[in-house]
VMD Tcl script that draws the C-alpha trace (Angstrom):
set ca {
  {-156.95 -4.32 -68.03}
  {-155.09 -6.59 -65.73}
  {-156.18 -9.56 -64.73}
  {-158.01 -10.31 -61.49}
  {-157.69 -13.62 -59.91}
  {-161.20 -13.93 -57.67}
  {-161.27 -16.86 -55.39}
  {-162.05 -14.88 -52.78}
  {-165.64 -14.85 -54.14}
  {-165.66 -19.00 -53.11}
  {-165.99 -17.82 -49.73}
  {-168.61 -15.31 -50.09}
  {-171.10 -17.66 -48.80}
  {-174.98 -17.44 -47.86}
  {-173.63 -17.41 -44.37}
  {-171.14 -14.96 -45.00}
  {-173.82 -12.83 -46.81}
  {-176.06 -12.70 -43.75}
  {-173.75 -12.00 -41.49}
  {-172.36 -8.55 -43.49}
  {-176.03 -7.26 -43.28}
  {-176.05 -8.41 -39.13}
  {-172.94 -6.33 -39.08}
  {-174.44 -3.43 -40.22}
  {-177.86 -3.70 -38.52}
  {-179.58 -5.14 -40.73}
  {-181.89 -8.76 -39.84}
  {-182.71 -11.25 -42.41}
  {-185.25 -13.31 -42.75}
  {-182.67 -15.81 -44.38}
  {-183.96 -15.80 -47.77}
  {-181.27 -15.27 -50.17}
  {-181.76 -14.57 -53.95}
  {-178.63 -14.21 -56.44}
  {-179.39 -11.88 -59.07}
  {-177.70 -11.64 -62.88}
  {-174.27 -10.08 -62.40}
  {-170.91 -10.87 -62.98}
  {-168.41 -8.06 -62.77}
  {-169.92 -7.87 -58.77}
  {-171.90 -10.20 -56.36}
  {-175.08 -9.31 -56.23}
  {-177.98 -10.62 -54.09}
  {-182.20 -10.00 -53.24}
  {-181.86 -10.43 -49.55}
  {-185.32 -10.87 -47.25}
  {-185.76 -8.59 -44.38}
  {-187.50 -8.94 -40.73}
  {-190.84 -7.30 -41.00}
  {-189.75 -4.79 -43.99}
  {-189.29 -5.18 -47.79}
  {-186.36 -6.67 -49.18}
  {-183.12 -5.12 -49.92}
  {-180.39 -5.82 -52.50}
  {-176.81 -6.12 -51.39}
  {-173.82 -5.17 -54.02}
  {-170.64 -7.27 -52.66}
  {-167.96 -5.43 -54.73}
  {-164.82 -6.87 -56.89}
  {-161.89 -7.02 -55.39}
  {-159.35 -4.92 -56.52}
  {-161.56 -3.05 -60.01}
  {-162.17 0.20 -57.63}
  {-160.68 2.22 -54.80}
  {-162.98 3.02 -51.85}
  {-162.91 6.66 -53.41}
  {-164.25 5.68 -56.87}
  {-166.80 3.57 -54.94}
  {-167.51 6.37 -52.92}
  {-167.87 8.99 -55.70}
  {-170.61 6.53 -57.69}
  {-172.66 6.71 -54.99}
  {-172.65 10.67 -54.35}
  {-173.14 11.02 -57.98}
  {-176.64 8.57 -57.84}
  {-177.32 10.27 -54.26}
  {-176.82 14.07 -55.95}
  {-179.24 12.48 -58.82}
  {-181.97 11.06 -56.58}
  {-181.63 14.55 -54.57}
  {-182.84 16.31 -57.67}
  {-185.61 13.35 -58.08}
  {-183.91 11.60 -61.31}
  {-185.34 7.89 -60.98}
  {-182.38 6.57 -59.68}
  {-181.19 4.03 -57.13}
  {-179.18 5.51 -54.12}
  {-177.06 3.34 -52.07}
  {-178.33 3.31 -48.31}
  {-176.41 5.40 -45.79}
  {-176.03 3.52 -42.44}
  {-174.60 5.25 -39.55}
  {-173.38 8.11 -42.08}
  {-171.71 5.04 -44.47}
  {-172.43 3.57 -48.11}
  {-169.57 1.73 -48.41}
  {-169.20 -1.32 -46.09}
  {-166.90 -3.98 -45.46}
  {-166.98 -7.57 -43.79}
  {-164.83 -10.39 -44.21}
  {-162.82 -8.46 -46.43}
  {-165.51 -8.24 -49.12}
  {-166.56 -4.06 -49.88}
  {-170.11 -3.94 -50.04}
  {-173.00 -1.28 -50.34}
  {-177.04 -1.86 -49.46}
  {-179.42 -1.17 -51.99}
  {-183.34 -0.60 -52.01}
  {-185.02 -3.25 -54.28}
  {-186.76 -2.20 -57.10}
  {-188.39 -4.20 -59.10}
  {-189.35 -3.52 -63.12}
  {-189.29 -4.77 -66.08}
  {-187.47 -3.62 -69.50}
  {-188.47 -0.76 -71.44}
  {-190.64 -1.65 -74.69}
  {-188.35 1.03 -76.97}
  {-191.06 0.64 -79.85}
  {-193.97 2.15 -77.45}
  {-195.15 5.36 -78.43}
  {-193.03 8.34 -76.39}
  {-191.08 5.52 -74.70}
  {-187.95 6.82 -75.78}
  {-188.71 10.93 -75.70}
  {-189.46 9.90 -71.85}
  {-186.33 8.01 -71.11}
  {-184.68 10.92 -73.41}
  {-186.31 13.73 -70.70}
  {-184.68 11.84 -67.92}
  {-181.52 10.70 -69.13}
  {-180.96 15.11 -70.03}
  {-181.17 15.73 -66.62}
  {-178.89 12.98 -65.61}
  {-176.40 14.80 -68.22}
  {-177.49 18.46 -66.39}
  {-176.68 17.31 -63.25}
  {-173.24 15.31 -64.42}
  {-172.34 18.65 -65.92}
  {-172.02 20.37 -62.63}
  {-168.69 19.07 -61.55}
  {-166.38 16.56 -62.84}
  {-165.39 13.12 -61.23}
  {-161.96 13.15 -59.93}
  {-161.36 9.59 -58.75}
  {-163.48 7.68 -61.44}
  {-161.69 6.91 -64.93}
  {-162.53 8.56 -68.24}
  {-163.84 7.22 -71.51}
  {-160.90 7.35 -74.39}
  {-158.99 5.63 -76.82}
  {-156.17 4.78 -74.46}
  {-158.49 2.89 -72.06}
  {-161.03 1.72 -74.14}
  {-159.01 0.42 -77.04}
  {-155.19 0.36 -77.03}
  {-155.32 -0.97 -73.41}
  {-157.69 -3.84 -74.29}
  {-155.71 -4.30 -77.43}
  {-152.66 -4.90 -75.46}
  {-153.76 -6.89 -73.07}
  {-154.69 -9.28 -75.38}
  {-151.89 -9.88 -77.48}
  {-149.70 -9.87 -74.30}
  {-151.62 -13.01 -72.76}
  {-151.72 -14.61 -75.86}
  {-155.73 -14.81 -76.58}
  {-155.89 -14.48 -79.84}
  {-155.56 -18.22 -82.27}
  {-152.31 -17.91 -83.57}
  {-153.65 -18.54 -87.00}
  {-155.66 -15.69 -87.13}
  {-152.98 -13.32 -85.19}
  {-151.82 -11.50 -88.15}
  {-155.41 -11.02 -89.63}
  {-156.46 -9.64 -85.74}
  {-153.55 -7.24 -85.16}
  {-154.30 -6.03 -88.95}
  {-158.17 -4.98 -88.77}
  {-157.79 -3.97 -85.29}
  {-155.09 -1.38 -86.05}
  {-157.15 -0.37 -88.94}
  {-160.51 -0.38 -86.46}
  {-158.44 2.41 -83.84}
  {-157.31 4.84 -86.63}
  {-161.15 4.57 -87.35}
  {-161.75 4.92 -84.08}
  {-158.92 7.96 -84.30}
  {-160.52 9.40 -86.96}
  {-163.85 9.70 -85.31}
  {-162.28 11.30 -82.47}
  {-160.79 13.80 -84.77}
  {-164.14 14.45 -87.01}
  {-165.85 15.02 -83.57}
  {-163.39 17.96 -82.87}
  {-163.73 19.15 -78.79}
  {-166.80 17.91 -77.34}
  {-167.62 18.43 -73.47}
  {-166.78 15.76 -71.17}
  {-169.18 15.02 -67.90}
  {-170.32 12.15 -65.40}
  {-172.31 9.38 -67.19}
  {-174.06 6.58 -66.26}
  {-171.15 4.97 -68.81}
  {-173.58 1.67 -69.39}
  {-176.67 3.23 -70.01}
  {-177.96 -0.20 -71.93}
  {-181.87 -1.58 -71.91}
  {-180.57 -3.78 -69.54}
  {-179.51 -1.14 -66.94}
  {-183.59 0.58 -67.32}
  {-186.39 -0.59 -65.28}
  {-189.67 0.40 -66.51}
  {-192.92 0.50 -63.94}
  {-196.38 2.40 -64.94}
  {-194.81 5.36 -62.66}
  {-192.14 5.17 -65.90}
  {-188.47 4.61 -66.24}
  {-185.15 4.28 -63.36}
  {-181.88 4.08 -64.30}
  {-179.67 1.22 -62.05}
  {-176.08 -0.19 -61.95}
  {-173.90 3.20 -61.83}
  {-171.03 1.07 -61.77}
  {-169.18 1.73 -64.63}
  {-169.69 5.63 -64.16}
  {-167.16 7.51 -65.81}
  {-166.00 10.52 -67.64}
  {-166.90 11.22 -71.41}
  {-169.26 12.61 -73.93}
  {-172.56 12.77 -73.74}
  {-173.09 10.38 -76.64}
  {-172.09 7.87 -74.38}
  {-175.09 7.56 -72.75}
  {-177.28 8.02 -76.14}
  {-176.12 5.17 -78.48}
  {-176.85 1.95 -76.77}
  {-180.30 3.26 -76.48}
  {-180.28 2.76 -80.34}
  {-180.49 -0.45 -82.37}
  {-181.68 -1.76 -85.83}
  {-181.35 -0.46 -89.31}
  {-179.84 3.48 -89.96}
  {-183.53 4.50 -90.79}
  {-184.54 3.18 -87.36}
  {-181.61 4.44 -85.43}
  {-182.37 8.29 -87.19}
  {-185.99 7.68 -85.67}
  {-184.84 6.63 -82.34}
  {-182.62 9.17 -81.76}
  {-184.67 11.77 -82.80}
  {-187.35 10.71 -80.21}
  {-184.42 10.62 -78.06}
  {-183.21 13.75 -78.45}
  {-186.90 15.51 -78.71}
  {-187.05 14.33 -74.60}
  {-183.51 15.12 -74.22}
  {-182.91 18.61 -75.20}
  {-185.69 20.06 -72.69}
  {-182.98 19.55 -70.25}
  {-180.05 19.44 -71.65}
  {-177.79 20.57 -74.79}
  {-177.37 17.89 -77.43}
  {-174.17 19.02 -79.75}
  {-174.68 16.95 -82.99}
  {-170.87 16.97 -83.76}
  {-171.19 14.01 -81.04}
  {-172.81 11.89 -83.49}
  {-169.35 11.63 -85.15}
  {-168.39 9.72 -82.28}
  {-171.19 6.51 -82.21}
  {-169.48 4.08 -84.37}
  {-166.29 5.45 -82.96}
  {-167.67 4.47 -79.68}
  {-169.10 1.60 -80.32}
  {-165.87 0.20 -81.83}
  {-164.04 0.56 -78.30}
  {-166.59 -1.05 -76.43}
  {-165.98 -4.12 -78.46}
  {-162.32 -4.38 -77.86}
  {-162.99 -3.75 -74.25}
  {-165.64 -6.47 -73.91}
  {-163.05 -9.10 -74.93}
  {-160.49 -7.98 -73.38}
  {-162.67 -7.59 -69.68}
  {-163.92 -11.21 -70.53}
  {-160.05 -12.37 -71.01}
  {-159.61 -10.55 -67.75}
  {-161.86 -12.03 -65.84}
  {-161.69 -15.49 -66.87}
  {-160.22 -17.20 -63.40}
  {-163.25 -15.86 -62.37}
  {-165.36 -19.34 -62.24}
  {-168.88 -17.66 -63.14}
  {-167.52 -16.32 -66.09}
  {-166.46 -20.37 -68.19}
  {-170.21 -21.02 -67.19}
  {-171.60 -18.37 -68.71}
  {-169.99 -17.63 -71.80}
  {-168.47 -20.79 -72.81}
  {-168.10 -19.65 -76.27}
  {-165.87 -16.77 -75.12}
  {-162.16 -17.69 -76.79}
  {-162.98 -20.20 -79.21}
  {-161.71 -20.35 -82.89}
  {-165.45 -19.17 -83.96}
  {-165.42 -16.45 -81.23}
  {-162.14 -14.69 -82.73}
  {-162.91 -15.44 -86.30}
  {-166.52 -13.17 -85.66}
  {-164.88 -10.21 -84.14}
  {-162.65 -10.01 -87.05}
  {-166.25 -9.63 -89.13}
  {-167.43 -7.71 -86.64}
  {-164.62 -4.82 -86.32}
  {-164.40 -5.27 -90.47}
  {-167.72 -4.17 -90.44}
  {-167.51 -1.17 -87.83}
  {-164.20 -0.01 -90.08}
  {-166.99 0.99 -92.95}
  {-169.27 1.69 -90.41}
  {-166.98 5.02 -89.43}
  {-166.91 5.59 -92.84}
  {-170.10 6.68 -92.99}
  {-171.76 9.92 -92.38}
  {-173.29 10.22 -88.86}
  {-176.57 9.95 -88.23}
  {-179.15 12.78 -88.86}
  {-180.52 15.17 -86.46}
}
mol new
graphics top color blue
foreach p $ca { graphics top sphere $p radius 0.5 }
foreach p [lrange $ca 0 end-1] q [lrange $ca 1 end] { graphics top cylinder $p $q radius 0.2 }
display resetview
């Protein structure tokens, strides 16, 4: 988790923009869109006489060329088997791009909208596709991207932290306490779980990161690809009460297991799971705050009410992992 000073983005201009597509081949028509992301630049770009593309303009210094490079031959090895994915463009035998200093990859745009989750076979279809994703991210194993675990995910983040000094010193003591009691939680997921296979996920696989058209469902932003269980992929798919999470994921699962092996033992892992992603998200927000996108758009990030809710929050996921998992 260290931190990663970005004014080089202040120079990643319109101008700049158009001329890293010239570079490549590529002619605008000048029109220049900026589309909702923060951990990279990311922009709808107009084309000469064909449909627009979308350019990814990378962060400095999160990923090596080779990780880069890896995320896009897992979505190309995907796409090859015709999982509704979006492939990075190969021009003149690259992906990966650079100009001005900034890394950057072209895109095909494709449009959608978000998945309605309550829809009748909605999620047994995105359960069929996201089964092969797994089958095909079973095949081989990254070797340059990271993996999911308790190291990375919560200790790091923890860390971090308390070495910058985020946390209100008035509600230190009560932080350090429920998040120590939150990772032997976490621990003791990990160990109720037992061995559980580890392969290439999508590692964000969100509503946000689904685009639904009437042909159906693809799956976008590989960028937080990564190692880890299966599970991974599942849970964020899931939301409201435990009687509507059971539902869900059986629907899930009923799409899921026509491609791919579901091992319920995973299901010890969710809350597990979900508990690292919350330390992470603060900590990649404290991270990334000399970013100047990031002040704008979550102002409340760091405030006395902001820490005082995640020590709710990670009180509540400590009885959460408690609990028995959810059915299958």
């Amino acid at each position: 988790m260290n931190p990663i000073a970005t004014p080089g983005y202040a120079s990643l201009t319109p101008d700049t923009v158009l001329d890293a597509l010239d570079s490549i081949g590529l002619r605008s028509d000048g029109r220049l869109l900026a589309l909702n992301s923060y951990e990279n630049r990311v922009y709808q770009i107009g084309m000469e006489d064909v449909p627009p593309l979308v350019a990814k303009f990378y962060r400095p210094g999160r990923w090596s060329d080779a990780a880069i490079l890896e995320e896009h031959a897992f979505v190309g090895e995907l796409a090859e088997d015709e999982i509704p994915v979006v492939p990075a463009r190969s021009i003149d035998g690259r992906s990966l791009h650079v100009y001005a200093g900034f890394r950057f990859a072209v895109f095909p745009r494709h449009g959608g909208r978000a998945p309605e989750l309550d829809a009748p076979g909605t999620l047994e279809w995105l359960g069929r596709f996201l089964g092969r994703i797994h089958a095909v991210g079973a095949r081989q194993p990254f070797t340059e991207r990271p993996r999911l675990d308790i190291a990375s995910f919560g200790e790091a983040p923890r860390d971090y932290l308390l070495a910058h000094d985020c946390i209100p010193p008035d509600l230190l003591a009560a932080w350090q306490s429920v998040t120590a009691q939150a990772l032997d939680g976490v621990r003791a997921c990990f160990a109720r779980a037992g061995e559980v296979a580890q392969l290439r996920l999508h590692g964000d696989c969100h509503c946000g990161n689904v685009l639904w058209t009437d042909a159906g469902p693809h799956f976008v932003d590989f960028d937080d690809a990564r190692t880890g269980p299966a599970v991974q992929d599942v849970w964020m798919l899931l939301s409201g009460e435990r009687a509507e999470r059971a539902g869900q994921l059986a629907d899930l699962l009923a799409g899921y297991e026509d491609f791919c092996a579901f091992h319920p033992r995973e299901l010890h892992l969710i809350e597990g799971l979900r508990t690292l992603r919350l330390l992470h998200y603060s900590a990649w927000l404290a991270s990334r705050w000399d970013d100047p996108a990031f002040p704008v758009a979550f102002p409340w990030f760091n405030t006395q009410r902001y820490w005082q809710d995640r020590i709710l929050e990670l009180r509540e996921q400590i009885a959460l992992m408690e609990e028995p998992p959810l059915p299958v």
